[in-house]
ZAMARGU-4260 file (C-alpha; in steps of 0.2 Angstrom, whole numbers, plus 5000, padded with zeros to 4 digits):
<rodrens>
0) 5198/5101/4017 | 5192/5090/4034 | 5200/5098/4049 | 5215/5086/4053 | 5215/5091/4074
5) 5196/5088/4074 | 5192/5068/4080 | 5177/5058/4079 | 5166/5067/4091 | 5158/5052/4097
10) 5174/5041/4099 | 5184/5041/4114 | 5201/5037/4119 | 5209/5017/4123 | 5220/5025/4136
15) 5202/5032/4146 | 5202/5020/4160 | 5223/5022/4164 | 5222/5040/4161 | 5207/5040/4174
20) 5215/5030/4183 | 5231/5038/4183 | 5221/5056/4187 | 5215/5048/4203 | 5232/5040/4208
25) 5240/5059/4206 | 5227/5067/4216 | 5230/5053/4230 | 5246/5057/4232 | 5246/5075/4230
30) 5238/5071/4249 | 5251/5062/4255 | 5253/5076/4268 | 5233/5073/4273 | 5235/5055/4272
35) 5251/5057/4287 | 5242/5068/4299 | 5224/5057/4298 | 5234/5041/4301 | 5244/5049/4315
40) 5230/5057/4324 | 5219/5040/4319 | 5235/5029/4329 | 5235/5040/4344 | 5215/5039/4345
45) 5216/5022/4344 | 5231/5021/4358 | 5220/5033/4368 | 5205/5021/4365 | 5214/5007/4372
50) 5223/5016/4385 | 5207/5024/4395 | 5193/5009/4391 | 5189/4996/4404 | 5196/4979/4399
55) 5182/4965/4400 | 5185/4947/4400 | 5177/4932/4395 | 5172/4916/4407 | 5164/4903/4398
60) 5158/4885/4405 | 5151/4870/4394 | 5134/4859/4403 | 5128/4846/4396 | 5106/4844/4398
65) 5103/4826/4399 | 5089/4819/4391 | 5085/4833/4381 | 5065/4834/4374 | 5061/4819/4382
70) 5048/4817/4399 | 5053/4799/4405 | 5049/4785/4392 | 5045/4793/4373 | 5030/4784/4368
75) 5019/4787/4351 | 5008/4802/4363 | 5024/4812/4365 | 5027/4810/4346 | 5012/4817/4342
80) 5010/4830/4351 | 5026/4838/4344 | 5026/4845/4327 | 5038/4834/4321 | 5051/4820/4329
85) 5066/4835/4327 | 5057/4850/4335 | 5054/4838/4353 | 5070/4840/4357 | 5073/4858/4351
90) 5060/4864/4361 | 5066/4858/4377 | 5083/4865/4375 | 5074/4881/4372 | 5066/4881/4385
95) 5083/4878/4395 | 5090/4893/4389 | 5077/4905/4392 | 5076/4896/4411 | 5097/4899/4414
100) 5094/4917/4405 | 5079/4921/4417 | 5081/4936/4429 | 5074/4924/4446 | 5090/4913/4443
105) 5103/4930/4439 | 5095/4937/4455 | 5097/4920/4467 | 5117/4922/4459 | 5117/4941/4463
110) 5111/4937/4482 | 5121/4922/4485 | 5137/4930/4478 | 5134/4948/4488 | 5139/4957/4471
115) 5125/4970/4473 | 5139/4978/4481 | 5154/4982/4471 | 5171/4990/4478 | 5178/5003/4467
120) 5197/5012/4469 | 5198/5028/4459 | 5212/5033/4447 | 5216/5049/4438 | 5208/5045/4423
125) 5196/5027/4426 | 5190/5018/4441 | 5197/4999/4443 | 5183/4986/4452 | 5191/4979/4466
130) 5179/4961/4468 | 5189/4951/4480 | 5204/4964/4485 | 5194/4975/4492 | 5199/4982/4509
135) 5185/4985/4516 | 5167/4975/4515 | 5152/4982/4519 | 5144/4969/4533 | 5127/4973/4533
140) 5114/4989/4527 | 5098/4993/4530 | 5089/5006/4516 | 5079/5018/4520 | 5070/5018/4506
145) 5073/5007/4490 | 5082/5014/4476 | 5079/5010/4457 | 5097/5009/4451 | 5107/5010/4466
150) 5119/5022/4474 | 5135/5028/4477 | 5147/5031/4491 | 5165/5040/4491 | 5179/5034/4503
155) 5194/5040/4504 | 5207/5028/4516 | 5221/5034/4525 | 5223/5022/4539 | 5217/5004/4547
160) 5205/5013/4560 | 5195/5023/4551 | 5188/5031/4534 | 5181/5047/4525 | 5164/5045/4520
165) 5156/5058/4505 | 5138/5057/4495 | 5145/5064/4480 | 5165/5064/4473 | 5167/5084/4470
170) 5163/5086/4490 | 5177/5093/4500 | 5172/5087/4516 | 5165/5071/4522 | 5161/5061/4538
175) 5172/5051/4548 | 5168/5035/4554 | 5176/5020/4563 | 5178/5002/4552 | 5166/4990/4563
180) 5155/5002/4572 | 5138/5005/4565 | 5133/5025/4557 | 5117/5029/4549 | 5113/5044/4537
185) 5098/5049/4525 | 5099/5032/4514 | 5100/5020/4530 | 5108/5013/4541 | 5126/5004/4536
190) 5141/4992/4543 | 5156/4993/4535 | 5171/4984/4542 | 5191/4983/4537 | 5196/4966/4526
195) 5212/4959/4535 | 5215/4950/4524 | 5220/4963/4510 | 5231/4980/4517 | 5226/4997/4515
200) 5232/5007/4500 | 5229/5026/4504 | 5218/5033/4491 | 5199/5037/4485 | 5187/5023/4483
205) 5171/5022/4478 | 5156/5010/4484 | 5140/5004/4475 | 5124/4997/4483 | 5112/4992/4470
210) 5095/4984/4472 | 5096/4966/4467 | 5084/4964/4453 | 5095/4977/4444 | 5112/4970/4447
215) 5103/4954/4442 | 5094/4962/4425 | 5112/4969/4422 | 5122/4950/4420 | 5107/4944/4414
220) 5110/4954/4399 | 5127/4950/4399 | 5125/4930/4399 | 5127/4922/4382 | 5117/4906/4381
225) 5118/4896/4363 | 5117/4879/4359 | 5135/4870/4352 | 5131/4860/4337 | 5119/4852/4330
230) 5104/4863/4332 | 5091/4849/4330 | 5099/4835/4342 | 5113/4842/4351 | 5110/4845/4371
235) 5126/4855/4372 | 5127/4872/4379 | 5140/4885/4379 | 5137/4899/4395 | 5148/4914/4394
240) 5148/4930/4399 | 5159/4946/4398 | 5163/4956/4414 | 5178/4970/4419 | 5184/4956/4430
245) 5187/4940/4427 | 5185/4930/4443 | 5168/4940/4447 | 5164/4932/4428 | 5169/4914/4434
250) 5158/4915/4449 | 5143/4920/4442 | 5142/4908/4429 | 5147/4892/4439 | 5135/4901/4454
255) 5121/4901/4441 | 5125/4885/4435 | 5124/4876/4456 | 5109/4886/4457 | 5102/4880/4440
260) 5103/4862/4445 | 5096/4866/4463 | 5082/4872/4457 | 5079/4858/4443 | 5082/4845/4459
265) 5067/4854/4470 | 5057/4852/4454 | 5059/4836/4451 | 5056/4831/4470 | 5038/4840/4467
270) 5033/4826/4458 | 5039/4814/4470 | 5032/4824/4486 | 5015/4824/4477 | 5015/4804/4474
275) 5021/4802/4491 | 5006/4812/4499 | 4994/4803/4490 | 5001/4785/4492 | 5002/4793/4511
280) 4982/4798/4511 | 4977/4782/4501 | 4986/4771/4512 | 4977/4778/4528 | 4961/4774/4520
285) 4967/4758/4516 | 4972/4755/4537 | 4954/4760/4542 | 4945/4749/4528 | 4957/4734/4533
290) 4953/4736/4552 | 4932/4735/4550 | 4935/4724/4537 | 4945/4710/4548 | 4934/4714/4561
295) 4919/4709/4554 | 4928/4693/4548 | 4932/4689/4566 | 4913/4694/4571 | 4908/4682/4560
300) 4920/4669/4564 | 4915/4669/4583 | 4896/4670/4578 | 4897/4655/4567 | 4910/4646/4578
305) 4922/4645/4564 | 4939/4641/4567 | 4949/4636/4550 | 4946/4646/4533 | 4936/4632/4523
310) 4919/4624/4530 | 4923/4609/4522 | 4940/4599/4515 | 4930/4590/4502 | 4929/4605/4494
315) 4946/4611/4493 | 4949/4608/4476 | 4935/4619/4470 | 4940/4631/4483 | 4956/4633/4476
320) 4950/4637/4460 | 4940/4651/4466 | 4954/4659/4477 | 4965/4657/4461 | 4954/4664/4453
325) 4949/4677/4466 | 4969/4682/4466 | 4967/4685/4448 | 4952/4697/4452 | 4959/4704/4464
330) 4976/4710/4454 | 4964/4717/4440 | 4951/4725/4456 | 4967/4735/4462 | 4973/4741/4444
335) 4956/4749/4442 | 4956/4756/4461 | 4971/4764/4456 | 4963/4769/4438 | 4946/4777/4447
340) 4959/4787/4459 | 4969/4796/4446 | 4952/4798/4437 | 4945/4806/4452 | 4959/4816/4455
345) 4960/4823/4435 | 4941/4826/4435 | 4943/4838/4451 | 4945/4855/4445 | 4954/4862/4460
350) 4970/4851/4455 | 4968/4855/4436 | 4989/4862/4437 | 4994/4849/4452 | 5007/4837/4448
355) 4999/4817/4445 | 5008/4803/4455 | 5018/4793/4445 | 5024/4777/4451 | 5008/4771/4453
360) 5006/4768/4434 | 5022/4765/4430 | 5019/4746/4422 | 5007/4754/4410 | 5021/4762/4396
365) 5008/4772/4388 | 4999/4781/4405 | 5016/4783/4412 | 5022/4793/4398 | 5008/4803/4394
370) 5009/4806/4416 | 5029/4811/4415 | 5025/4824/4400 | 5010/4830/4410 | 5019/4834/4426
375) 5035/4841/4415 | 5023/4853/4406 | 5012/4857/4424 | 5033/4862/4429 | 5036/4872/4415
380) 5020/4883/4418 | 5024/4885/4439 | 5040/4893/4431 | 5034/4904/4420 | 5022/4911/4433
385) 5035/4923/4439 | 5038/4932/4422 | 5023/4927/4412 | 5004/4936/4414 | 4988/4925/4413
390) 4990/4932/4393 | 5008/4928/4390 | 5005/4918/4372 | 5018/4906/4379 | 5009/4903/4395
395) 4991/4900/4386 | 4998/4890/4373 | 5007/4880/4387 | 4992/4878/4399 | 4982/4875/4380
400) 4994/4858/4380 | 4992/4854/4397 | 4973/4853/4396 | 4973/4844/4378 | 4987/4831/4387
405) 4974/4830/4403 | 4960/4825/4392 | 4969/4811/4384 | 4976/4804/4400 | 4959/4803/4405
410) 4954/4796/4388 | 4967/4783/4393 | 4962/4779/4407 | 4946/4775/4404 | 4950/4764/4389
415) 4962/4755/4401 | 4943/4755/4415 | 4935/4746/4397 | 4950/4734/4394 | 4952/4727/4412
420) 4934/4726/4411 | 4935/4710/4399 | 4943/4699/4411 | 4937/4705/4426 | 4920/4699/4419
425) 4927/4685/4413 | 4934/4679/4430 | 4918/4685/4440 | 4908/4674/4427 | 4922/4658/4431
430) 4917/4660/4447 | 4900/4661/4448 | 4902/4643/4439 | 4912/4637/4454 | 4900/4643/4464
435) 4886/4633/4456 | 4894/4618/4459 | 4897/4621/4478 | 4878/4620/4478 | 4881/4609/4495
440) 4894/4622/4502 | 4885/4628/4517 | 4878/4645/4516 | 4890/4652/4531 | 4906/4646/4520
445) 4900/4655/4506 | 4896/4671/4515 | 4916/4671/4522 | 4923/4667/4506 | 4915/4685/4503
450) 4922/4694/4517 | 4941/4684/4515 | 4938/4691/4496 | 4936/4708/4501 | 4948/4706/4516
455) 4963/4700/4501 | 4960/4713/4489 | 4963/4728/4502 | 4977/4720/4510 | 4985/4718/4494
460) 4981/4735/4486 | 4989/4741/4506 | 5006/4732/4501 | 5007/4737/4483 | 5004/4756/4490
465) 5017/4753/4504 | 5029/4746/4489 | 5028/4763/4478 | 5030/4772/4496 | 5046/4766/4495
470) 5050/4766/4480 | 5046/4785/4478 | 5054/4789/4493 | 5070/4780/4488 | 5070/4792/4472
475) 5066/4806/4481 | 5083/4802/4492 | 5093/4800/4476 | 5086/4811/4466 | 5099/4821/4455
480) 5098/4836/4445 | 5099/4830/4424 | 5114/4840/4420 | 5133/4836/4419 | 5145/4850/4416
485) 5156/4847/4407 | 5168/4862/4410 | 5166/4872/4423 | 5168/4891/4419 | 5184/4898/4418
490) 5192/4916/4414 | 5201/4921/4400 | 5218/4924/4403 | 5219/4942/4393 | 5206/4953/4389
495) 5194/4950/4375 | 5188/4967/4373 | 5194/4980/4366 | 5204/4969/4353 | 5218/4979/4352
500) 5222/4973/4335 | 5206/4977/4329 | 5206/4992/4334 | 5225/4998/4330 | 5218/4990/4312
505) 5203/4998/4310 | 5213/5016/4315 | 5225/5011/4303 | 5211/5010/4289 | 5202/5027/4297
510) 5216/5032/4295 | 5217/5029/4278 | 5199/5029/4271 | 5196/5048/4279 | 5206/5057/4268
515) 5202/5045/4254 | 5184/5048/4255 | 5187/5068/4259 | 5196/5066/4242 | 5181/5058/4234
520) 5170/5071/4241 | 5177/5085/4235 | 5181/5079/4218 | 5165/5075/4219 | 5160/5091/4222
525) 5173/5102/4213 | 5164/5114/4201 | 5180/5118/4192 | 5191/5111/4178 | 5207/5101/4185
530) 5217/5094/4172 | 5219/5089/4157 | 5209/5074/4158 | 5192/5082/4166 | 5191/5095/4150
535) 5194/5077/4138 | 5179/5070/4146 | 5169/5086/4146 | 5170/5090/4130 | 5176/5085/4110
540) 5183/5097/4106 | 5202/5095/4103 | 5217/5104/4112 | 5229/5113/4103 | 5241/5117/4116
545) 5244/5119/4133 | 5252/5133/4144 | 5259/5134/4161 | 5255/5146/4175 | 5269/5162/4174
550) 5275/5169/4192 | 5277/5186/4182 | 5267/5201/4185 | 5273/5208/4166 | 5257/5199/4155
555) 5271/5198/4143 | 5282/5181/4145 | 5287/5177/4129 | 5306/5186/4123 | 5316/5182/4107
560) 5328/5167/4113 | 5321/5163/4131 | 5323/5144/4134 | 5311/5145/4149 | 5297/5132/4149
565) 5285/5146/4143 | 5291/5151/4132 | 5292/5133/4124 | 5274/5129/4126 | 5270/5147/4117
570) 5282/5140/4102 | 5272/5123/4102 | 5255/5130/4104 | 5262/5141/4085 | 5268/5123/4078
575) 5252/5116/4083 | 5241/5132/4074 | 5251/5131/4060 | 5247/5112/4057 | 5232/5113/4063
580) 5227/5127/4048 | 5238/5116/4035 | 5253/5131/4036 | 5241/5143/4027 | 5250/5160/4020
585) 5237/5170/4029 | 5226/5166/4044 | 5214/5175/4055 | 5211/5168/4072 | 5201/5172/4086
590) 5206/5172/4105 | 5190/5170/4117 | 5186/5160/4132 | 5169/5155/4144 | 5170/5171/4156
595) 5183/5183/4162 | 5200/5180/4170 | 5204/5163/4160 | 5218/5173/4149 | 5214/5176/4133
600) 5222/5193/4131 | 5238/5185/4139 | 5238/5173/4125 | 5233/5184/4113 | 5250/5193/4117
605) 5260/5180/4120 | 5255/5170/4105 | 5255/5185/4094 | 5275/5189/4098 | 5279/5168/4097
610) 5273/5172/4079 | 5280/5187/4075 | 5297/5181/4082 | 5295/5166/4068 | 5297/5182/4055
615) 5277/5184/4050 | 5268/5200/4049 | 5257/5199/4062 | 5242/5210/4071 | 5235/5209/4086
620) 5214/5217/4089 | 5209/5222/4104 | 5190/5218/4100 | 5185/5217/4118 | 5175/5233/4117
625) 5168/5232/4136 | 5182/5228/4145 | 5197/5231/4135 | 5215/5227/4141 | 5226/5223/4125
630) 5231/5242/4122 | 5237/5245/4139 | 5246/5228/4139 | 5258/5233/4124 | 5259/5250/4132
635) 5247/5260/4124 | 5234/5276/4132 | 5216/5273/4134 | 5214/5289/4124 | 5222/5279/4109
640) 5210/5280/4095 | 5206/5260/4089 | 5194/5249/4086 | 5178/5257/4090 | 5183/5274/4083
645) 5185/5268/4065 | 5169/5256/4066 | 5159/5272/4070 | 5170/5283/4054 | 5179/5293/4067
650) 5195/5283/4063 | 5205/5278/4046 | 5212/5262/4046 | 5230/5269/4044 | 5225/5279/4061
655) 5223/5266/4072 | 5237/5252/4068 | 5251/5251/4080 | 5267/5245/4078 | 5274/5235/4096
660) 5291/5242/4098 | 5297/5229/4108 | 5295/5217/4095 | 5297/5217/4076 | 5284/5212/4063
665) 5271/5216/4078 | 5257/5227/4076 | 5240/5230/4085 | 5226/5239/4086 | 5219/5244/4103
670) 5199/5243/4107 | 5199/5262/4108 | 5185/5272/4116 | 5171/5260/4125 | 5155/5265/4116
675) 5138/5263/4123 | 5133/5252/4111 | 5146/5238/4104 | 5134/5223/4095 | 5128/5237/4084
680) 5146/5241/4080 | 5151/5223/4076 | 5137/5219/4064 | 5140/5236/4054 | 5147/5239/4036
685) 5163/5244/4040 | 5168/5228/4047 | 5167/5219/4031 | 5179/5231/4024 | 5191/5231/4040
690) 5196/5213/4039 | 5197/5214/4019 | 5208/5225/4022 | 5219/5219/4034 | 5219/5201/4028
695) 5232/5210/4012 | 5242/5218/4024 | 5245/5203/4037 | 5251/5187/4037 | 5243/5183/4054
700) 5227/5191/4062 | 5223/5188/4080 | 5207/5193/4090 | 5206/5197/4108 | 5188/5195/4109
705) 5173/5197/4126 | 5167/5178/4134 | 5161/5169/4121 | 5145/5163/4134 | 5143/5179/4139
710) 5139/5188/4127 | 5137/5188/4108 | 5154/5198/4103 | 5163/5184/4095 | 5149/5173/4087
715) 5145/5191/4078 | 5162/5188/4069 | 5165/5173/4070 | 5163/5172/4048 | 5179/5183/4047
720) 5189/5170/4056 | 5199/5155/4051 | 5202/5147/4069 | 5195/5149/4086 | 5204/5144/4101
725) 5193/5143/4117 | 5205/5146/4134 | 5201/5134/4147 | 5210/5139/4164 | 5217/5128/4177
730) 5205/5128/4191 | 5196/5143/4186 | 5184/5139/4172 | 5169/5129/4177 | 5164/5112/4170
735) 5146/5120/4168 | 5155/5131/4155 | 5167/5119/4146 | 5147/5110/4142 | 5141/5125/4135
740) 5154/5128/4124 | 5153/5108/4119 | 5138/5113/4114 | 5139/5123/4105 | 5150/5112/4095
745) 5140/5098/4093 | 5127/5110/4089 | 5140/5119/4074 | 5138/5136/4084 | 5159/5135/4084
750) 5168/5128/4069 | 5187/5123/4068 | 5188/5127/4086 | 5202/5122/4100 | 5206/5124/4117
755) 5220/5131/4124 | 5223/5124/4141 | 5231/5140/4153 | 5237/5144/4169 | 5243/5126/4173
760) 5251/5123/4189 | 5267/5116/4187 | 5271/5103/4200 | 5253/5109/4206 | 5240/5095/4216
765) 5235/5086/4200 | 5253/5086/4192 | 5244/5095/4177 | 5261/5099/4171 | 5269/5082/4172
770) 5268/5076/4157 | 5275/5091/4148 | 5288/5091/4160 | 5295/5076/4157 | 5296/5078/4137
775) 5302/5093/4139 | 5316/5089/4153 | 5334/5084/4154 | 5340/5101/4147 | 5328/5106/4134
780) 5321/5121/4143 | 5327/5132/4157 | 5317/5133/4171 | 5308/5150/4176 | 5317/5160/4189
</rodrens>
């Protein structure tokens, strides 16, 4: 008949996901102790945290960069030359950025704000900066040699007249010195005076002379530049920096932000000083042409007694036609004087990265803006010659443009030469016409229309130039930089870091996940069966019963009408045999376990009198031949003849039963004499008569037999049996064990087998006991004493 305690081995339980997570839950709290003491200690670390770190505060400022991506008038050229419409404006404010982030700016806001030298007062545990309550101010210094990152100097203040000087805080003495009076030492020489306006507070102080560029490297790295929305079209920019005080913060930004727009001002004013010079050069040649050329006019005047511009008044009419038409000339004649210049000047190679006058051209739409994007580029690159070497990609790729956009101004400029060409042959050909007819103009007339031709064109070329002079120098007067901000930068009112809720929360859940993951982790690692629940997943083989860890030294727990818990579970673990072999008259079960210590002679013993109390005949074998312990457990002599002494014929069987007289219907036989060699012994004839036998005398037979996985003692008589229970020990036996023995289930080495689940703690870590507990509470057993 099937086994009815053996289930499907391949099945599992509904209940595994609550029983797993119930298992989890139990051991969790069974740390509740581990859980207090890491949030504790994870709360005071955070408080200590925020206790002894330097508070740093946030100064942020808004600035707005007009005209974004565009060099004057956008034309179809600039277009072009960008990848695409979106990306002209993006790479401008790019450019921006990396200009306010560069360190030549930081360090022009370092010097200007004298913070290469910071004030410090010392307290018992951190320093506090003292920017503008400092109360004394180093005037002047002089290095004796320069200094990478800087040096320190220890003061200690005790009055309004003078002060302590040391090189190093752990000196015990230092120098004296007198506020306003000048001392030198081996870094140089220094002038430190006493700040009225703030009073003396006795105590240590500590000052910090750093060299410039790394004071200015150091905010440099601290400023925050980013663009505020749209990343494409918006012109916005957000500066904001974090510093341990909050004014010093304030200063530098808006410092950074004056000098940002000095700088694009005296940029700006290179173009115009550039046009100004060459409207300047070109109108002095104009003054010397105009003087020989009005002087030769004159000459000639006097030499041919000429006194009124025309020869003739009957001619007027045709006259007039060819001065309108020599006006006309002339306005085309100075256009292309100016186009042969700027083609002069780009085809010099010495001014290949000068800036190209611009008011000179500004009629033309097309010249003009392909000039202004010019001259923006030829500025970018005079800024990047500070930081970027003659192979900086950025600096080549820029200098690449500015030769490409030099060509086609050139380009431009001599399309316009072709274009103005047309009507100025047109108009030379208009007058050569006019000039046929005055066939009876006299020779002389014709020869000072010449000169007064010549004469008109350079003195009209000399206004225009005077005109853009100017102009130029009226934009030079007005020139503003092309920013507006709009908020200038202000401190936060609290300090932004540490965020002392972030921090208290994130110690809180330290606090909370260190024990959680140490929990993990050594589950993880635990080698050795913990509850119920870890043998279930182990293994299929069922459980027949379950018994708790006794506080008794006796091995013998279980007494005839004890209501300890104990003693109950030894009475369940009987009911359960009994269904479990279908309440057969006689059975003959054997005791074994994984390796030594898990309790299988205790429950041989125990189970043995839980039966015998029931009234059955039973027997207990001690058939652990190499370490035998049942005889001396019930009180008998190592001397004792038993088991081994009747399987080698030395022994009857009538010899070496044993009746237990502390308990009735009890009897035993003792493992008797260790022989040298016990598998022999096992396997023999006798054997076979042995538990023929004794199955006619005994209602019950149970075997105390060696490890089942270490050696082959109990496989050996494993035929004579009806039942094996396997004992399985509350953090003893080893998982590694528990899959051996499955299998050698699943393999059909162990046939109608169970475990018996000792030695659990009650109330233990993993509340093994709890369930038991609680059905067997509320008066149904007497706790152990």
């Amino acid at each position: 008949m099937a086994d009815p305690t053996i289930k499907n081995r391949s099945s599992f339980s509904e209940d595994v996901i609550l029983i797993d997570l119930q298992k989890w839950l139990r051991k969790i709290l069974s740390y509740w102790w581990l859980f207090v003491l890491c949030l504790v200690i994870a709360i005071a670390a955070g408080k200590l945290y925020l206790r002894y770190t330097t508070n740093k505060y946030a100064a942020r400022a808004i600035l707005l960069i007009k005209d974004a991506g565009r060099s004057g008038i956008m034309s179809e050229q600039s277009i072009l030359f960008a990848d695409d419409a979106s990306s002209i404006g993006s790479k401008a404010m790019d450019n921006e950025i990396q200009i306010l982030k560069s360190l030549t700016l930081m360090e022009k806001v370092v010097d200007r704000l004298d913070i290469e030298v910071s004030y410090f007062r010392k307290g018992n545990i951190k320093e506090a900066e003292l920017y503008l309550s400092s109360p004394f101010l180093l005037e002047s210094y002089q290095l004796t040699k320069p200094m990478e990152f800087g040096f320190s100097f220890f003061i200690e203040l005790d009055g309004y007249d003078s002060f302590t000087l040391k090189f190093s805080e752990e000196a015990e003495e230092g120098k004296r010195h007198a506020f306003g009076v000048p001392f030198e030492n081996k870094y140089g020489k220094f002038l430190i005076r006493y700040n009225s306006e703030i009073a003396i507070i006795p105590g240590a102080y500590r000052m910090l002379i750093a060299p410039v560029e790394y004071t200015g490297k150091v905010y440099s790295s601290k400023l925050q530049v980013r663009r505020i929305g749209d990343q494409s079209t918006s012109s916005v920019l957000e500066l904001s920096i974090l510093d341990e005080v909050p004014e010093k913060g304030r200063d530098v930004l808006n410092t950074l932000i004056d000098v940002y727009n000095e700088e694009e001002i005296r940029d700006e004013n290179k173009v115009l000083r550039n046009t100004l010079n060459f409207i300047d050069r070109r109108v002095s040649n104009l003054l010397t042409e105009l003087d020989s050329i009005e002087g030769g006019v004159q000459n000639f005047k006097s030499a041919n007694s000429i006194i009124t511009a025309d020869a003739s008044s009957s001619l007027s009419f045709t006259l007039d036609e060819i001065r309108a038409s020599l006006r006309d000339l002339s306005d085309y004649e100075i256009e292309r004087d100016i186009l042969n210049s700027l083609e002069r000047f780009l085809e010099n190679d010495k001014m290949a990265f000068d800036l190209i006058p611009a008011n000179l051209i500004a009629e033309n739409q097309v010249l003009s803006g392909l000039v202004n994007q010019y001259n923006d580029m030829v500025l970018r690159r005079t800024g990047m010659l500070a930081t970027a070497s003659e192979i900086n990609p950025a600096r080549v790729a820029l200098e690449e443009q500015i030769s490409d956009i030099r060509a086609l101004i050139m380009e431009t400029i001599r399309n316009l030469q072709n274009d103005l060409q047309i009507p100025i042959n047109k108009l030379e050909n208009n007058i050569q016409d006019l000039r046929q007819r005055m066939g009876s103009i006299p020779g002389v007339e014709k020869r000072l229309v010449e000169k007064l031709r010549t004469q008109t064109i350079k003195e009209n070329l000399f206004l225009y130039l005077l005109q853009k002079r100017e102009e130029t120098a009226l934009s030079e007067a007005i020139t503003t930089a092309k920013t507006r901000t709009i908020d200038r930068a202000r401190a936060s009112k609290g300090p932004v870091y540490p965020q002392r809720k972030l921090i208290m929360v994130s110690s809180v859940f330290l606090g909370l996940l260190v024990p959680l993951l140490f929990i993990i982790i050594r589950s993880f690692f635990e080698v050795k069966v913990d509850s119920e629940e870890t043998i279930k997943s182990l293994t299929t083989i069922p459980i027949l019963g379950r018994v708790a860890q006794h506080k008794s030294k006796n091995p013998i727990v279980v007494e005839q009408g004890s209501r300890t818990a104990i003693n109950e579970m030894f009475r369940l673990v009987r009911a359960n045999l009994n269904f479990a072999n279908m309440n057969k008259a006689q059975q003959t079960i054997m005791i074994t376990s994984s390796i030594s210590g898990e309790g299988k002679t205790f429950m041989a013993l125990n189970l043995g009198i839980a039966i015998a109390l029931s009234g059955q005949k039973v027997l207990l074998i001690g058939m652990d031949l190499r370490k035998p312990k049942l005889g001396n457990a019930l009180g008998g002599a190592a001397s004792d003849h038993g088991l081994s002494n009747y399987l080698v014929g030395q022994s009857e069987l009538e010899e070496i039963i044993r009746p237990y007289e502390g308990v009735d219907h009890l009897h035993y036989i003792s493992s008797g004499v260790i022989p040298p060699n016990p598998t022999e012994l096992l396997v023999s004839a006798r054997m076979e008569t042995l538990f023929s036998e004794l199955k006619s005398q005994f209602d019950y037979i149970l075997i105390d037999t060696p490890p089942i996985t270490l050696v082959s003692d109990a496989l050996l008589v494993r035929k004579f049996v009806d039942r094996t229970l396997v004992i399985v020990r509350h953090k003893h036996t080893r998982k590694t064990m528990l899959k051996n023995l499955d299998e050698m289930y699943r393999n059909e080495d162990l046939e109608n087998v169970n475990i018996i689940f000792n030695g659990i703690k009650a109330g233990g870590r993993y509340g093994a006991l709890e369930n038991y507990q609680y059905g067997y509470g509320e008066g149904y057993y007497i706790d152990d004493k």
